[in-house]
N, C-alpha and C positions, 0 to 999 in steps of 0.2 A: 278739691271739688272734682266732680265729673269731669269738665270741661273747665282748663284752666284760662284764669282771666288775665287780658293784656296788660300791659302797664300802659301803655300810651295806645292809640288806635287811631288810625289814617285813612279816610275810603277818599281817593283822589276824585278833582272833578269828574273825570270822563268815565267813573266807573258805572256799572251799572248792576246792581243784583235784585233778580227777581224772584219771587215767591206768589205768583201768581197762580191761579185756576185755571182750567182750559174752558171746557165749555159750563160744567156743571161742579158748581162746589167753591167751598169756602176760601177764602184767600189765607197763605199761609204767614208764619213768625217769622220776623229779621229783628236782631238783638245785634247792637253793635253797641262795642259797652270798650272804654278803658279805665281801669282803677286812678288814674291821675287826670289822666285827657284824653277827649275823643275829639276827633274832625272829622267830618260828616260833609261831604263837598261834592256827591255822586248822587245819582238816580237810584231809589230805592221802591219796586213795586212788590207790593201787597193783595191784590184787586180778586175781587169775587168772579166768578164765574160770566160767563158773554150771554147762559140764558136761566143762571141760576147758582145761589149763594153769596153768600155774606164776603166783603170787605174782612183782611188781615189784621193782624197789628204788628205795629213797629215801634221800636226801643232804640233813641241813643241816645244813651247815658256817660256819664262818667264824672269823676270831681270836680273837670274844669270840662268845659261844652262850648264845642262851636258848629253849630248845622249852617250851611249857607242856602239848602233847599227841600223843602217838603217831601215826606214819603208820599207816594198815591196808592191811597187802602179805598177806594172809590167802589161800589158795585153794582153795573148797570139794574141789575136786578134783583137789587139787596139792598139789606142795611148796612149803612157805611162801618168801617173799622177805625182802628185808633191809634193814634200817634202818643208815645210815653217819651219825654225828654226829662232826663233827671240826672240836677248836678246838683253841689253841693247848695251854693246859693244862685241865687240866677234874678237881673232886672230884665223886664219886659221895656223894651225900646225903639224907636226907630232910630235905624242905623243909616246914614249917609251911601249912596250909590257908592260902590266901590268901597265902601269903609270895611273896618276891621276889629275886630279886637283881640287879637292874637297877636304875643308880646314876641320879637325877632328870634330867630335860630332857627337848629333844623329841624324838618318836619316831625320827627319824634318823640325830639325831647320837650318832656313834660313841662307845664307851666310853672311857675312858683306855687304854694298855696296860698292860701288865702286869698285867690283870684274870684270875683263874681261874672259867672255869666253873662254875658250880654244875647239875649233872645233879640232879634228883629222882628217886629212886631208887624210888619208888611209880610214876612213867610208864615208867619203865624196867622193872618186875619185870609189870606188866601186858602190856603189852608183848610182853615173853618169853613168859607162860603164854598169852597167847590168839592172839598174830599169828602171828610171824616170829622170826629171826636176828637179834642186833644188834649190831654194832661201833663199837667205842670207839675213834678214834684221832686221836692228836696229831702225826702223820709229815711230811704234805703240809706245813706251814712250816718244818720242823725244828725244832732245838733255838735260841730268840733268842739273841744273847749280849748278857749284860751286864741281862739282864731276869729279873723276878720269875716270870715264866712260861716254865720252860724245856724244856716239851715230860711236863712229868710226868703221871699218873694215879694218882690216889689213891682208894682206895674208904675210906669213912669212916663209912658206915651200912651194914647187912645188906641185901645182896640175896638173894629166894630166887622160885626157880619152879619149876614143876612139868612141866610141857612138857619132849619133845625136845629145844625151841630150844636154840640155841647162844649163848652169849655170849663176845667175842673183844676183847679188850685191847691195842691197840699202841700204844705208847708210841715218842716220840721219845727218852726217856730213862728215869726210871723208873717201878716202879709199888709203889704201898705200898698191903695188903690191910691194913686197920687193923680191920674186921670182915670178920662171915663172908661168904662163898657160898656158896649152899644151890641144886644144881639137881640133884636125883638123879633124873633122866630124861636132860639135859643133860650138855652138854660145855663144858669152859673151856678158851681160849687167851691163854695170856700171852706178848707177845712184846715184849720193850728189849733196845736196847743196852747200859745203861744196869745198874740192877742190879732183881730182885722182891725184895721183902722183904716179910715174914705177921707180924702178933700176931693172926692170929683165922684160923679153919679154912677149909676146903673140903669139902662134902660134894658130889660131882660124878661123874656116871658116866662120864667121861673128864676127861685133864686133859692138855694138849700146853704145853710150853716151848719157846718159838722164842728167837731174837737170840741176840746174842752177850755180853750181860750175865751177873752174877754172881748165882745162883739161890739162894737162903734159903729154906726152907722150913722153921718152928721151930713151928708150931702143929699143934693136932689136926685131922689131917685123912683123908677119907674118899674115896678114888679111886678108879675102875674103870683101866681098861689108861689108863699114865702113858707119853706120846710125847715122845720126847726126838730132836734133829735140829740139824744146823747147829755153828757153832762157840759154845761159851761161856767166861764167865771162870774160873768153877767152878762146880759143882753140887753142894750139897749138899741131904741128905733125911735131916736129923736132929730130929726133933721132941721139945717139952717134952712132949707125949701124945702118945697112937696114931697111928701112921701106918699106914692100910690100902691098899694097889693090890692090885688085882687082877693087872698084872704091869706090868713094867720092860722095855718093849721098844723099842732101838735101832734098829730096821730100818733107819732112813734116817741114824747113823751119828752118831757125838758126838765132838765134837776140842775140846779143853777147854785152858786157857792156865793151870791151876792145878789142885786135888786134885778130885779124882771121888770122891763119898762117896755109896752108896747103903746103908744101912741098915735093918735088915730083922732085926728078931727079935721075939718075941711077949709080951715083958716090957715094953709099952706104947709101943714103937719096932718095929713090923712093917711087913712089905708082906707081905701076906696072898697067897701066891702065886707066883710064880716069878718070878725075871729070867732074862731070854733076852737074850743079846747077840747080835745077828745081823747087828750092820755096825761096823766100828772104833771102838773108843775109845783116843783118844788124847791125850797130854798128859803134861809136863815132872813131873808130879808125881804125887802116889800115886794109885791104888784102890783102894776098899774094897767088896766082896763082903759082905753079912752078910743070910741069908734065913732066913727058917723052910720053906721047899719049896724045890727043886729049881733049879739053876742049869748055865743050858746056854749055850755057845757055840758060834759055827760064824765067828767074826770075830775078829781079833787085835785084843789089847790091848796098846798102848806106853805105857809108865809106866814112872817112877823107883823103885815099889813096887809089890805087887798084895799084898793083906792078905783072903784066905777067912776066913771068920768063919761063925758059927751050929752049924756039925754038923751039914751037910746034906749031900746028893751034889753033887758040884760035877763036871759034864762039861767040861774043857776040852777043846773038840773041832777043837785047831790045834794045828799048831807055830810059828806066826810071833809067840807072846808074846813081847816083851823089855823 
């Protein structure tokens, strides 16, 4: 390569590199990447301009991840930037004052494999309310074979913020929401191949499902407009509580390798609001329709079934259903 990559990589607490604007203009790139391990312990600024431009982005990466603090891609005058942390596998957690998880020796040498990440989910929820953007993703190695770390994301403690910001999940394989997300200013993105799976809710004023995995969604949860796109294995939106969206909109089009289940009534299984289907759904097995408002089409649906549900007006506004 261009620029050769470290094996292990070190930025001490007291360091500090910036990539900052001066008065006008965009905040600049910091990549801090080691092929085994990185330790991220230092001040890292990003930050847009004092009367004009966007927020940076920043990168640390590597197969085993330790950040103990947030880059600031902030822009008085701008739109925030973004933070990209990518290791192999990584759980979302809150870690103990003073805790660790970094296994003894010296600062160099790389971890064993088959290490998981442990993310602190207190620099991560900071983070979100006062900076930027920030992505989670395990993609750039793939899925290892034959290892303990196979490309998954686990959230395992509550994240919650207040901000805009966006929080985005991609997974090499899958993702398991073992507690809540809390960002009702915010948007979430889930994207595996691989399969999502919830025991704990979402409260999020958007909510997109990428990849081509098998979507489960069985917890209470609280959504503004739910984006769905790309091919999956099934979808389903059957919740043990409430399910709220504000709406069900296909625009960019869902092809599905199993049953399509959107679920929608006000007996503690709603989507508070309409589905709209406005670009194909398609797939070897059934649909299910079921809202408490309004259900419009203007996109053909191929399915083995299509099952209307709720006692609502349902526009099918095509003839190419089959």
């Amino acid at each position: 390569p261009d620029i050769q990559n470290a094996q292990a990589t070190y930025v001490g607490k007291d360091t500090v590199i910036k990539a900052d604007a001066t008065e006008n203009g965009n905040g600049g790139k910091v990549i801090v990447w080691g092929d085994d391990a990185t330790r991220a312990y230092g001040s890292i600024f990003a930050r847009g301009g004092a009367i004009g431009g966007n927020g940076g982005f920043v990168e640390t990466s590597g197969g085993y991840l330790d950040v103990r603090r947030a880059p600031d891609v902030w822009a008085p005058k701008g739109a925030a930037g973004s933070w990209l942390l990518d290791p192999e596998d990584i759980t979302i957690a809150a870690l103990p004052i003073g805790g660790t998880n970094i296994s003894a020796g010296p600062t160099f040498q790389p971890l064993a494999t088959n290490t998981t990440t442990i993310l602190d989910r207190n620099i991560l929820q900071t983070y979100l309310n006062s900076t930027g953007n920030a992505t989670v993703d395990t993609t750039s190695i793939g899925v290892p074979t034959g290892t303990a770390t196979p490309g998954n994301i686990t959230v395992s403690d509550s994240v919650t913020w207040t901000s805009p910001n966006s929080l985005t999940l991609n997974a090499a394989n899958n993702i398991s929401i073992n507690a809540a997300i809390t960002g009702g200013s915010g948007t979430l993105t889930l994207n595996a191949p691989g399969s999502i799976t919830q025991t704990a809710g979402f409260l999020v004023k958007g909510l997109e499902l990428l990849g081509g995995g098998t979507y489960t969604l069985n917890s209470s949860n609280v959504i503004g407009p739910l984006g769905l796109a790309g091919e999956v294995g099934s979808l389903s939106l059957t919740t043990s509580g409430p399910l709220w969206v504000r709406t069900v909109n296909t625009t960019d089009g869902l092809t599905a390798t199993g049953n399509v289940s959107l679920n929608a009534n006000n007996g503690g299984i709603g989507i508070f609001g309409e589905i709209s289907i406005g670009a194909p759904i398609t797939t070897p097995g059934d649909v299910t329709l079921n809202a408490d408002a309004a259900v419009t089409q203007t996109q053909p649906i191929t399915a083995a079934g299509l099952a209307l549900l709720g006692g609502v007006a349902y526009t099918l506004d095509t003839t190419s259903d089959s």
